[in-house]
PQR file of N, CA, C, O and H, with PARSE charges and radii, in Angstrom:
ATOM      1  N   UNK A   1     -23.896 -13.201  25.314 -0.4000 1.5000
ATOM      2  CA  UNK A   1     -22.725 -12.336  25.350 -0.0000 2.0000
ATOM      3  C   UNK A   1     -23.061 -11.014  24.669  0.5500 1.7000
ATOM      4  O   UNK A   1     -23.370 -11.002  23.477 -0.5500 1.4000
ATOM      5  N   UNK A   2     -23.009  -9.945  25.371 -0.4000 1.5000
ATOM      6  CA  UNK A   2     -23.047  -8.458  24.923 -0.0000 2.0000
ATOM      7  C   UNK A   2     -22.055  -7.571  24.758  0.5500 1.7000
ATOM      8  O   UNK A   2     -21.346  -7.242  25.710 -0.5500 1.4000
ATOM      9  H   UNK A   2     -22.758  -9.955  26.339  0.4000 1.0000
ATOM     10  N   UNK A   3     -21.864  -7.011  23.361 -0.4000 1.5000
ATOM     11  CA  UNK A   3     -20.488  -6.714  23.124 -0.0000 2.0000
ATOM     12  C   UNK A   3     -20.475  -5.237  24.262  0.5500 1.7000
ATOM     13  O   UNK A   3     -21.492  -4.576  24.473 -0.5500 1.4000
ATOM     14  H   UNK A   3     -22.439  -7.278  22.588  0.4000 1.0000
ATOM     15  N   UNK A   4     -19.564  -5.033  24.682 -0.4000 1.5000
ATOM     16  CA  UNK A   4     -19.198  -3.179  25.229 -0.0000 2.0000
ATOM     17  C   UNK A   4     -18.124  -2.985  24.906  0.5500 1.7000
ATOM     18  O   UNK A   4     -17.067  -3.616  24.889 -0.5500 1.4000
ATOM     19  H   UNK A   4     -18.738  -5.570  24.510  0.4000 1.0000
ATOM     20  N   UNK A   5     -18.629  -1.580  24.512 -0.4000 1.5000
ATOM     21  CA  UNK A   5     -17.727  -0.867  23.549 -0.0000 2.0000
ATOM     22  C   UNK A   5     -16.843  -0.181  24.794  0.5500 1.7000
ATOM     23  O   UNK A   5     -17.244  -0.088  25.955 -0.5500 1.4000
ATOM     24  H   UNK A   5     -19.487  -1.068  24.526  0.4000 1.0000
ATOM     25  N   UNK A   6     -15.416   0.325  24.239 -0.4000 1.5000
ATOM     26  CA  UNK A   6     -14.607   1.297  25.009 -0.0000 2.0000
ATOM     27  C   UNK A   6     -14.687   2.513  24.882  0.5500 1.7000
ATOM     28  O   UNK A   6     -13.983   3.135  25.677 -0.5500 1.4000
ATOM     29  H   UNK A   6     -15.090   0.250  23.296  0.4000 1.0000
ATOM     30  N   UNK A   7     -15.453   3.285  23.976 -0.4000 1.5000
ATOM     31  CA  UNK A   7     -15.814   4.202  24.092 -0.0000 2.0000
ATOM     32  C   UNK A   7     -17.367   5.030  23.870  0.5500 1.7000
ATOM     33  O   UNK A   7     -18.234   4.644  23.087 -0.5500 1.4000
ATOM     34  H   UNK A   7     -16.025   2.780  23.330  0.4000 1.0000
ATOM     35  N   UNK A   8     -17.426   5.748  24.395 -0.4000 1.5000
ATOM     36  CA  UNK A   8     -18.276   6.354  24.909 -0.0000 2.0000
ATOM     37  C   UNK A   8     -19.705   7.124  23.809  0.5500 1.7000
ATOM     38  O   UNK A   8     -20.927   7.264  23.848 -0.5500 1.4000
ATOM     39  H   UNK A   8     -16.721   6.061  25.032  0.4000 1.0000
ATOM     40  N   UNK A   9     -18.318   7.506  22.744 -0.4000 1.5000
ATOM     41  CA  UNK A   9     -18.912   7.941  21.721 -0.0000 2.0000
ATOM     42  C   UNK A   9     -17.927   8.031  20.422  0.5500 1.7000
ATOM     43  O   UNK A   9     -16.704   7.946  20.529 -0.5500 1.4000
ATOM     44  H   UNK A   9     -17.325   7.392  22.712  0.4000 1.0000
ATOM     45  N   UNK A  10     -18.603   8.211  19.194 -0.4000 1.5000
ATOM     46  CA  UNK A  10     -17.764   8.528  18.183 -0.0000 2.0000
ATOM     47  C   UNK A  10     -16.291   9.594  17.929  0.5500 1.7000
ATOM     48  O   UNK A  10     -15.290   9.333  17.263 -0.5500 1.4000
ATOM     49  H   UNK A  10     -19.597   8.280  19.108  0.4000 1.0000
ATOM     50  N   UNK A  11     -16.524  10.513  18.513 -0.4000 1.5000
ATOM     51  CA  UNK A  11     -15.848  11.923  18.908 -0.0000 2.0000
ATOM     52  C   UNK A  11     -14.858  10.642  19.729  0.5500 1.7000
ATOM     53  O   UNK A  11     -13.960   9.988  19.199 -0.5500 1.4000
ATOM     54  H   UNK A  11     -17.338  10.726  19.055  0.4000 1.0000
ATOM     55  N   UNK A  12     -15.261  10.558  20.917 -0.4000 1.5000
ATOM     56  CA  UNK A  12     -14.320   9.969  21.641 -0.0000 2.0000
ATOM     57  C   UNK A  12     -13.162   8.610  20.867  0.5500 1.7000
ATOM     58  O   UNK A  12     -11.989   8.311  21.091 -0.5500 1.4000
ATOM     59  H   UNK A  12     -15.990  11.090  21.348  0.4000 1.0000
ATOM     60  N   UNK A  13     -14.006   8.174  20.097 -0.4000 1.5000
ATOM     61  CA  UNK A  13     -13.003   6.940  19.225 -0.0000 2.0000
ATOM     62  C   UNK A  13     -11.936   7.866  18.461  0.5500 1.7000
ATOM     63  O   UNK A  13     -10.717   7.795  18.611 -0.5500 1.4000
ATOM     64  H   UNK A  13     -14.959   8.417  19.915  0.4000 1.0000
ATOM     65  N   UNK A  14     -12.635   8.761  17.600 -0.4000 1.5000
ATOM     66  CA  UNK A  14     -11.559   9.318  17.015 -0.0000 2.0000
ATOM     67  C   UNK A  14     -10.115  10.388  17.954  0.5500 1.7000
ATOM     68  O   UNK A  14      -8.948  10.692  17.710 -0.5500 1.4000
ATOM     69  H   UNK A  14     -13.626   8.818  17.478  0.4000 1.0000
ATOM     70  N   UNK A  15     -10.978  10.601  18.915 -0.4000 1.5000
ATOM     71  CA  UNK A  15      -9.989  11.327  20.024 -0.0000 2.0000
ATOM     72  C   UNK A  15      -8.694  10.269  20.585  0.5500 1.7000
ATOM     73  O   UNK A  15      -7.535  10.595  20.840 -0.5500 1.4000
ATOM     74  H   UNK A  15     -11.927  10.354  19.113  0.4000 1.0000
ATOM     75  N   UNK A  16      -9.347   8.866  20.679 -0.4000 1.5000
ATOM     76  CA  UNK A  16      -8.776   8.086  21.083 -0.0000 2.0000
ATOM     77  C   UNK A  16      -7.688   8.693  22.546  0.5500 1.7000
ATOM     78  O   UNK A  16      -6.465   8.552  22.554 -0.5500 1.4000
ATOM     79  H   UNK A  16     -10.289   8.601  20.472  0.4000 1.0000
ATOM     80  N   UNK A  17      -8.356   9.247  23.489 -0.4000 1.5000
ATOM     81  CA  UNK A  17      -7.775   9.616  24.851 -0.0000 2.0000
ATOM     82  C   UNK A  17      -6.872  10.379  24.626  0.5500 1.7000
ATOM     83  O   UNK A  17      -5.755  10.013  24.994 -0.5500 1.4000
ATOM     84  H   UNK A  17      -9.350   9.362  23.482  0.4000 1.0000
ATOM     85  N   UNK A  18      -6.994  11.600  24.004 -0.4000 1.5000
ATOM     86  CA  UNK A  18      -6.375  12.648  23.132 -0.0000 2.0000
ATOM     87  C   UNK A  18      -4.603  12.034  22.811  0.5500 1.7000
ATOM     88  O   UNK A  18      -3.576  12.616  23.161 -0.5500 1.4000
ATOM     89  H   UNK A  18      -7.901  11.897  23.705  0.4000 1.0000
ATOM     90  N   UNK A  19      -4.687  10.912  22.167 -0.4000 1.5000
ATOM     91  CA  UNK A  19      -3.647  10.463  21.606 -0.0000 2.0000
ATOM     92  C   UNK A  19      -4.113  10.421  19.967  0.5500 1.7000
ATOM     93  O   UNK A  19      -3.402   9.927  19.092 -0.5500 1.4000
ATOM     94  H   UNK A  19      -5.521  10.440  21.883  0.4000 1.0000
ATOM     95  N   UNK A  20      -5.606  11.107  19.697 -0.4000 1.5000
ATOM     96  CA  UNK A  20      -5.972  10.367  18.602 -0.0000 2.0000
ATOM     97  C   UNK A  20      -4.987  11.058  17.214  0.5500 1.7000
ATOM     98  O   UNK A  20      -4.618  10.446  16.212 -0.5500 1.4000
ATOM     99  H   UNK A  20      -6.183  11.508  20.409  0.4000 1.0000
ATOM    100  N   UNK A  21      -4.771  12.298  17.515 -0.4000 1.5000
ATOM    101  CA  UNK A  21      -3.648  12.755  16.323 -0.0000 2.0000
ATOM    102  C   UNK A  21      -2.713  11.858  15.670  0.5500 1.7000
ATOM    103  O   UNK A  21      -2.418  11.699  14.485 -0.5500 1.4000
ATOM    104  H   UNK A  21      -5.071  12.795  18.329  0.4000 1.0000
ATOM    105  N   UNK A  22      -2.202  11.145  17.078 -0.4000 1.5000
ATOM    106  CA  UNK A  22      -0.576  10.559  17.006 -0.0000 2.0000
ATOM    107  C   UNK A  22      -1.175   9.006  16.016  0.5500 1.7000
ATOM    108  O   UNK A  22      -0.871   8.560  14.909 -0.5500 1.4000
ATOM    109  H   UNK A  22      -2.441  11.275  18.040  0.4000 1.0000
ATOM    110  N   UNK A  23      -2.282   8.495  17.262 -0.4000 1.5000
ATOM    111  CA  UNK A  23      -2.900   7.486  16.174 -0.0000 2.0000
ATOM    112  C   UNK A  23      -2.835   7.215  14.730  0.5500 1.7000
ATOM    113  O   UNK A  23      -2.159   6.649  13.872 -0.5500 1.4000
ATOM    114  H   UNK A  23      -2.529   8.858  18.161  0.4000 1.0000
ATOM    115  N   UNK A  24      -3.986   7.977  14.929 -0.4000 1.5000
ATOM    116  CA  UNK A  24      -4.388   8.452  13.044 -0.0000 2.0000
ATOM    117  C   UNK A  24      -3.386   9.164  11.911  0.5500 1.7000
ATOM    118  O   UNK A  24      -3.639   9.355  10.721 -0.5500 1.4000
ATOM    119  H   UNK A  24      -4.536   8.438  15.626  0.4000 1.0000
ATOM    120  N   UNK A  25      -2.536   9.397  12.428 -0.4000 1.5000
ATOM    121  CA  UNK A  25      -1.515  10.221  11.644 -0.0000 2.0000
ATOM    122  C   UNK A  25      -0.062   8.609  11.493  0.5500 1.7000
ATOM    123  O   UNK A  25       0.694   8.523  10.525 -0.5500 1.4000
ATOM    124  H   UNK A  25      -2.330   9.242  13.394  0.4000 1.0000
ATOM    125  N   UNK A  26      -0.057   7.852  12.381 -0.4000 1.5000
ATOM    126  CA  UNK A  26       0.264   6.199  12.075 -0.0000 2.0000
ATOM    127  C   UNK A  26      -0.641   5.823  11.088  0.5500 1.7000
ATOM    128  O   UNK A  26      -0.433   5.744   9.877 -0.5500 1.4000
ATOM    129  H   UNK A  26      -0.671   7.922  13.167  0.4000 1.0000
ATOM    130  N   UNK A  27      -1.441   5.646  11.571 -0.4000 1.5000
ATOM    131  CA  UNK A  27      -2.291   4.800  10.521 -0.0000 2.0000
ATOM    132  C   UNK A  27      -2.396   5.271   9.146  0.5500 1.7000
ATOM    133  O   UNK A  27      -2.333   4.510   8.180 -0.5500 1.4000
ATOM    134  H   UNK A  27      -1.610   5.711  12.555  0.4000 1.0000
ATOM    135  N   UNK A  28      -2.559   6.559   9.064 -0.4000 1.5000
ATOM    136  CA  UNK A  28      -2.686   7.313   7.632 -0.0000 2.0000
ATOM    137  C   UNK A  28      -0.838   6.883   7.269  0.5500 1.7000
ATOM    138  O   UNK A  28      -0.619   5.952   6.494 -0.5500 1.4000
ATOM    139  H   UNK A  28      -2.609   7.177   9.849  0.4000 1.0000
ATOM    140  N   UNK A  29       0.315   7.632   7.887 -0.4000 1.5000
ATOM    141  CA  UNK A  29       1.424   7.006   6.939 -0.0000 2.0000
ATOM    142  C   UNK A  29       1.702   5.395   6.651  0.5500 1.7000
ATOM    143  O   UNK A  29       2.198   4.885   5.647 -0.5500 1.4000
ATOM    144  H   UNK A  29       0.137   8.388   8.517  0.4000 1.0000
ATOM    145  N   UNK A  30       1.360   4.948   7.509 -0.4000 1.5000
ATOM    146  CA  UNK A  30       1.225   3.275   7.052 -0.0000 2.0000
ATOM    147  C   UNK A  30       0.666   3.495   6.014  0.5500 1.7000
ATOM    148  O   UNK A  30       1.431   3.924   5.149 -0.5500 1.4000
ATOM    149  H   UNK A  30       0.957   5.363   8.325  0.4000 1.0000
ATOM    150  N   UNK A  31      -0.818   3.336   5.584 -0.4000 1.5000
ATOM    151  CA  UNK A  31      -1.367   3.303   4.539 -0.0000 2.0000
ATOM    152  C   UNK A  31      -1.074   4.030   3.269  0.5500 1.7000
ATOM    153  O   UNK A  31      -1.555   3.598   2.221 -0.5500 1.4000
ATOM    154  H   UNK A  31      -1.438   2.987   6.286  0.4000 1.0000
ATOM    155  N   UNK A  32      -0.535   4.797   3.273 -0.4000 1.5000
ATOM    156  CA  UNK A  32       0.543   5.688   2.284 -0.0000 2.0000
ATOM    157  C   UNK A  32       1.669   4.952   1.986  0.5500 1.7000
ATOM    158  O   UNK A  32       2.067   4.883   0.823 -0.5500 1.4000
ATOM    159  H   UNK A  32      -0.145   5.148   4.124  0.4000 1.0000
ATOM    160  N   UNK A  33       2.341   4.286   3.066 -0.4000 1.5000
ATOM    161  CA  UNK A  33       3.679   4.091   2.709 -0.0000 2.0000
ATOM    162  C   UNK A  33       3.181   2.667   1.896  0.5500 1.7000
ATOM    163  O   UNK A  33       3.754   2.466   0.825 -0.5500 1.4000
ATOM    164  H   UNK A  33       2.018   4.342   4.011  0.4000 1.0000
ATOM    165  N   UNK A  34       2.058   1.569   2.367 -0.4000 1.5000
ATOM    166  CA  UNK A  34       2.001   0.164   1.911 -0.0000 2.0000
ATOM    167  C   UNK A  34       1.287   0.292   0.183  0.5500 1.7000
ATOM    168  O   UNK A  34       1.591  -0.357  -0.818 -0.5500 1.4000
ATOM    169  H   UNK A  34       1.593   1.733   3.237  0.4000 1.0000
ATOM    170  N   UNK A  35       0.378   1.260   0.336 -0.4000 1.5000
ATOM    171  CA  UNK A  35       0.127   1.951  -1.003 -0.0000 2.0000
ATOM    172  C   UNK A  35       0.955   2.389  -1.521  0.5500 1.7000
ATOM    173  O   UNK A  35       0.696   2.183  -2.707 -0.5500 1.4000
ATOM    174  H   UNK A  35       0.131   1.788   1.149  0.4000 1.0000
ATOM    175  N   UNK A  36       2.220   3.101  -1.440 -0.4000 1.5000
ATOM    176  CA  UNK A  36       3.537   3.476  -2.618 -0.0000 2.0000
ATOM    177  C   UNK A  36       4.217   2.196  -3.221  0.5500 1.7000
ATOM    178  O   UNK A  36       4.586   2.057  -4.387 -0.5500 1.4000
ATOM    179  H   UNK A  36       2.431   3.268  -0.476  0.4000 1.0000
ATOM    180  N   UNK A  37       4.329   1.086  -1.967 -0.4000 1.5000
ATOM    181  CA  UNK A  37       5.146   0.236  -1.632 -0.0000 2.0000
ATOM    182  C   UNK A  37       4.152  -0.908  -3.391  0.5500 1.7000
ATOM    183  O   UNK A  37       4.743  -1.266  -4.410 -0.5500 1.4000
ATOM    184  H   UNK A  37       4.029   1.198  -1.020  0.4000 1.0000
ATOM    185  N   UNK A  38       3.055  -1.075  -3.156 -0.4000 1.5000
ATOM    186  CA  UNK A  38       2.281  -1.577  -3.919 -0.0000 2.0000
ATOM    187  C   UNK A  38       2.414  -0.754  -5.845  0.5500 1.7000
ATOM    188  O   UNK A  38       2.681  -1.237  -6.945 -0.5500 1.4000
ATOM    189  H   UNK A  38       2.574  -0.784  -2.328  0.4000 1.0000
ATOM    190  N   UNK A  39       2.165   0.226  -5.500 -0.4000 1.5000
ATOM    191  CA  UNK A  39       2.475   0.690  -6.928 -0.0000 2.0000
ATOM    192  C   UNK A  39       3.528   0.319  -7.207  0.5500 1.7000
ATOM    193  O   UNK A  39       3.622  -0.521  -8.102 -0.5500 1.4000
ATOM    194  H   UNK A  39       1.949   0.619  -4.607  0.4000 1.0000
ATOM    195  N   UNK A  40       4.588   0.759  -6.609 -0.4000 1.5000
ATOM    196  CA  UNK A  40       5.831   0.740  -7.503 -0.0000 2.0000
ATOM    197  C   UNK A  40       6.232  -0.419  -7.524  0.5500 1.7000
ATOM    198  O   UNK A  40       7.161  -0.595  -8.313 -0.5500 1.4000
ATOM    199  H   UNK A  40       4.512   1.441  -5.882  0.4000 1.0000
ATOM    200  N   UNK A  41       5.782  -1.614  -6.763 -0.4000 1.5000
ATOM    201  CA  UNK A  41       6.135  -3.244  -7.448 -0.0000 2.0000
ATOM    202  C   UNK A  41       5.477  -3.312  -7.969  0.5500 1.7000
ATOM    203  O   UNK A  41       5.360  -4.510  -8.225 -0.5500 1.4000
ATOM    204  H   UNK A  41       5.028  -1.471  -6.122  0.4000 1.0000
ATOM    205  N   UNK A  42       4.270  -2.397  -8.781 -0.4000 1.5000
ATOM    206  CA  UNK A  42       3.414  -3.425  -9.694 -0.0000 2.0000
ATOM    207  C   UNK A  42       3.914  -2.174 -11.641  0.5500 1.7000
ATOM    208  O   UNK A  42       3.763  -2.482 -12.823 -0.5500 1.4000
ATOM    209  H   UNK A  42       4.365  -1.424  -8.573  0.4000 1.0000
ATOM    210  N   UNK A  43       4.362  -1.143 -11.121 -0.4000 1.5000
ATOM    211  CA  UNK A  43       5.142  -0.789 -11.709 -0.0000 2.0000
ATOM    212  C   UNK A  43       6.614  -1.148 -12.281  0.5500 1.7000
ATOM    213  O   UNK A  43       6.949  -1.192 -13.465 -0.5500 1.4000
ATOM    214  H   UNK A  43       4.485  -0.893 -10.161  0.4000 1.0000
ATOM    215  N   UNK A  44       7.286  -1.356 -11.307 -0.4000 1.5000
ATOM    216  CA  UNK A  44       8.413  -2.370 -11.612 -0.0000 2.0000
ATOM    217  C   UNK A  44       8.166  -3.600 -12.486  0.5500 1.7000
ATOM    218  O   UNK A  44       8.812  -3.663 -13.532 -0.5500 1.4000
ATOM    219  H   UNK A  44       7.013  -1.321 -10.345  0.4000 1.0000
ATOM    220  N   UNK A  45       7.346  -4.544 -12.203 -0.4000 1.5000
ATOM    221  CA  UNK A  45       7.109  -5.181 -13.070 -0.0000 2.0000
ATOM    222  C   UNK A  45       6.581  -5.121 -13.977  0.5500 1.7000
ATOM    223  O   UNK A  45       6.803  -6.181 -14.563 -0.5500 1.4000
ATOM    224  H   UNK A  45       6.821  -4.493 -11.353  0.4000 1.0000
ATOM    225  N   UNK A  46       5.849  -4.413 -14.650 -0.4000 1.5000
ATOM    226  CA  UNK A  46       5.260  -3.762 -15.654 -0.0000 2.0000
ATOM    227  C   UNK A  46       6.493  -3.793 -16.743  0.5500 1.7000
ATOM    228  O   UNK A  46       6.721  -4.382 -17.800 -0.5500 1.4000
ATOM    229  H   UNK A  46       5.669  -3.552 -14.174  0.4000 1.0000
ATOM    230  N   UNK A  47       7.191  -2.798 -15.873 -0.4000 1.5000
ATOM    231  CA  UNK A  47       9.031  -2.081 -16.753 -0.0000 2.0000
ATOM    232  C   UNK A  47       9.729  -3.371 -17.222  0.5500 1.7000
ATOM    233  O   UNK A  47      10.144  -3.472 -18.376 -0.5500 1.4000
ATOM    234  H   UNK A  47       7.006  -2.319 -15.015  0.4000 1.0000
ATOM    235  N   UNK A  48       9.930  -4.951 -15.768 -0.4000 1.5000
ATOM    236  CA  UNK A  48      10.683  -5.908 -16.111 -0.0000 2.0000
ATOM    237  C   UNK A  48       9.807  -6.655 -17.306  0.5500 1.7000
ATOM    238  O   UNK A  48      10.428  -7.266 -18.176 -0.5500 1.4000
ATOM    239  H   UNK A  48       9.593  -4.869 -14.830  0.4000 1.0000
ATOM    240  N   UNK A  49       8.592  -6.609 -17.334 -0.4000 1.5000
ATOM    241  CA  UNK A  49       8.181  -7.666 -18.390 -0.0000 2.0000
ATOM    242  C   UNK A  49       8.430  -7.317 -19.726  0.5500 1.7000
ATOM    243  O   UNK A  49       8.819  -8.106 -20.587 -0.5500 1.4000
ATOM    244  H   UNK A  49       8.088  -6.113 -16.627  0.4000 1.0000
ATOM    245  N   UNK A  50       8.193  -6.084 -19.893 -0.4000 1.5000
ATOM    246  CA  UNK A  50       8.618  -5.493 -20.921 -0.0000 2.0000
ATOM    247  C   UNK A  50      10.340  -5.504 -21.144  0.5500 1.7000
ATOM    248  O   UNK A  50      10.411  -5.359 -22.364 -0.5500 1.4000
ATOM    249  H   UNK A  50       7.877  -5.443 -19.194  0.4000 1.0000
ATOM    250  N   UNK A  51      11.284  -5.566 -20.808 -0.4000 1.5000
ATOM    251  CA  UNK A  51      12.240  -5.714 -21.163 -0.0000 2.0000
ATOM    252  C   UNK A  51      12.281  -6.886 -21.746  0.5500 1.7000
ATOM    253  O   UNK A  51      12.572  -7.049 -22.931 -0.5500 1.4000
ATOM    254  H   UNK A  51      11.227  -5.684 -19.817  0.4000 1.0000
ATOM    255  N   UNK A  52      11.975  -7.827 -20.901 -0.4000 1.5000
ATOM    256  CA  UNK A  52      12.185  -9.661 -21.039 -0.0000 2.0000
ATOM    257  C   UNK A  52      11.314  -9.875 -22.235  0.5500 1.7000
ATOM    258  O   UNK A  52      11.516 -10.777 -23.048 -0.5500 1.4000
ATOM    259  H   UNK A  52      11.738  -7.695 -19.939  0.4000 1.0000
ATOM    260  N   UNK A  53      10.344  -9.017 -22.309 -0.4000 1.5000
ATOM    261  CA  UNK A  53      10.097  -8.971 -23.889 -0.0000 2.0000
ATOM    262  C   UNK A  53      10.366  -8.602 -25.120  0.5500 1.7000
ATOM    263  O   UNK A  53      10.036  -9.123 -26.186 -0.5500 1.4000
ATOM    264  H   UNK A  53      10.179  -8.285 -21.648  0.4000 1.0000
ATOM    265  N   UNK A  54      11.175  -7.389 -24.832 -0.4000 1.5000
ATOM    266  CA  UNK A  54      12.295  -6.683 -25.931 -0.0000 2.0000
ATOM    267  C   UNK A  54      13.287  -7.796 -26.032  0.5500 1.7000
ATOM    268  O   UNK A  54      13.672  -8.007 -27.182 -0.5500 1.4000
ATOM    269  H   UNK A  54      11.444  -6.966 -23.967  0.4000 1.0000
ATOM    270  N   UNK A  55      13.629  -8.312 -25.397 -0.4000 1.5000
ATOM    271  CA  UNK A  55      14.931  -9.229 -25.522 -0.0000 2.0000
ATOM    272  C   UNK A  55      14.698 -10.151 -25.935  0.5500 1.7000
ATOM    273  O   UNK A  55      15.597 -10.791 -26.479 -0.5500 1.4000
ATOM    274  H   UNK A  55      13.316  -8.140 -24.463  0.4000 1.0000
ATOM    275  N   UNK A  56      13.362 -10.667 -25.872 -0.4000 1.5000
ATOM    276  CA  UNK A  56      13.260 -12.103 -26.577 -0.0000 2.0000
ATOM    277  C   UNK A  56      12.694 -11.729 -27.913  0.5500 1.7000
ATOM    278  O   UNK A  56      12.209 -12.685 -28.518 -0.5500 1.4000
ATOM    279  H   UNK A  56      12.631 -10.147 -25.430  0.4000 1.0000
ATOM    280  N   UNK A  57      12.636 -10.559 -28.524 -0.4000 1.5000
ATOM    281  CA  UNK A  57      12.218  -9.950 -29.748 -0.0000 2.0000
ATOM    282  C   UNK A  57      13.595  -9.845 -30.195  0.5500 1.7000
ATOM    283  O   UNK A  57      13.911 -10.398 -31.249 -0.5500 1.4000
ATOM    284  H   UNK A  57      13.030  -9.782 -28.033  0.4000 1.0000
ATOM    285  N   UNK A  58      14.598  -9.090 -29.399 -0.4000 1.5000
ATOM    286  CA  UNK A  58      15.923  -9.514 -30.462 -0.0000 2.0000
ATOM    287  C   UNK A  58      16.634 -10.429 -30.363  0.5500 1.7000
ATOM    288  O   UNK A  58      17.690 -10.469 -30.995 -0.5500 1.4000
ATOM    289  H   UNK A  58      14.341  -8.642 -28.543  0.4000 1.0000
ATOM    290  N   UNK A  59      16.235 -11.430 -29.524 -0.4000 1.5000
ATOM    291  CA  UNK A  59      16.838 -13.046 -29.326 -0.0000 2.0000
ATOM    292  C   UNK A  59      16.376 -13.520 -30.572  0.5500 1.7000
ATOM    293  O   UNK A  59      17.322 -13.812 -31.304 -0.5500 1.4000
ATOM    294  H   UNK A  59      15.378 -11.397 -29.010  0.4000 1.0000
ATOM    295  N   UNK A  60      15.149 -13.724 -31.136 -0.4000 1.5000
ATOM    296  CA  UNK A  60      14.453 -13.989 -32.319 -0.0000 2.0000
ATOM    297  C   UNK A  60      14.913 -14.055 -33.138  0.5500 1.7000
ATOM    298  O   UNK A  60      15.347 -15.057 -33.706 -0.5500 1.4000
ATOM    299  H   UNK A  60      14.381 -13.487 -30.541  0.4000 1.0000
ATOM    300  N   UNK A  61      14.974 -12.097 -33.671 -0.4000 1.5000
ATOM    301  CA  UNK A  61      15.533 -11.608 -34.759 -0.0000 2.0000
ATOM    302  C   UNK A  61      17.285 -11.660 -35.030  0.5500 1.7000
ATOM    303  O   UNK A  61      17.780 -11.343 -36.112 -0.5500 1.4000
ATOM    304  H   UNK A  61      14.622 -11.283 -33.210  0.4000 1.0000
ATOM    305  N   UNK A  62      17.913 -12.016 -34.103 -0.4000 1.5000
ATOM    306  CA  UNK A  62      19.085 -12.675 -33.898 -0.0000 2.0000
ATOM    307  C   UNK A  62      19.429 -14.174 -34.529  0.5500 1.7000
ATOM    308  O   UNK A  62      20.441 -14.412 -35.189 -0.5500 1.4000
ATOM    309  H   UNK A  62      17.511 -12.273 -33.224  0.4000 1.0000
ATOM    310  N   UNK A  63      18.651 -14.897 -34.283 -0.4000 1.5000
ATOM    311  CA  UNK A  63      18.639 -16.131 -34.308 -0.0000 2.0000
ATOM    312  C   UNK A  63      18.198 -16.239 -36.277  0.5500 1.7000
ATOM    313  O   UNK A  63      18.531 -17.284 -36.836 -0.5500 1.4000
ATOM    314  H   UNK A  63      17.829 -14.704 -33.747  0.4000 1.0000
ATOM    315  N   UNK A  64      17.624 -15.347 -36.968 -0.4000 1.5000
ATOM    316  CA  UNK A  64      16.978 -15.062 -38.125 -0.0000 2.0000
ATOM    317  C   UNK A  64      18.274 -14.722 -39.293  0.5500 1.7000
ATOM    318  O   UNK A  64      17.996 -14.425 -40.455 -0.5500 1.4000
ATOM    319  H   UNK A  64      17.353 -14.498 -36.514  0.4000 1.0000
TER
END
């Protein structure tokens, strides 16, 4: 089995049958948007652990 390719050449992949703008300009905001999407839940939780840790610092000192 011999792979064949659909295109012709490199130029041509990225041209992608002069749709390649519309392409690549998907693919780039996807990857932007799943990358924001990723920070800021790993940010968010960052913020929640730290609360749940302030609180069980004056749950403590409460209890004292």
């Amino acid at each position: 089995m011999q792979l064949q390719f659909q295109f012709d050449s490199l130029a041509d992949f990225f041209a992608m049958g002069n749709y390649g703008f519309y392409v690549w300009l998907s693919y780039g905001i996807s990857f932007v948007a799943i990358g924001w999407l990723i920070w800021q839940s790993k940010r968010e939780q960052k913020q929640i652990v730290a609360q749940v840790k302030k609180a069980l610092v004056r749950e403590a000192q409460a209890k004292k």
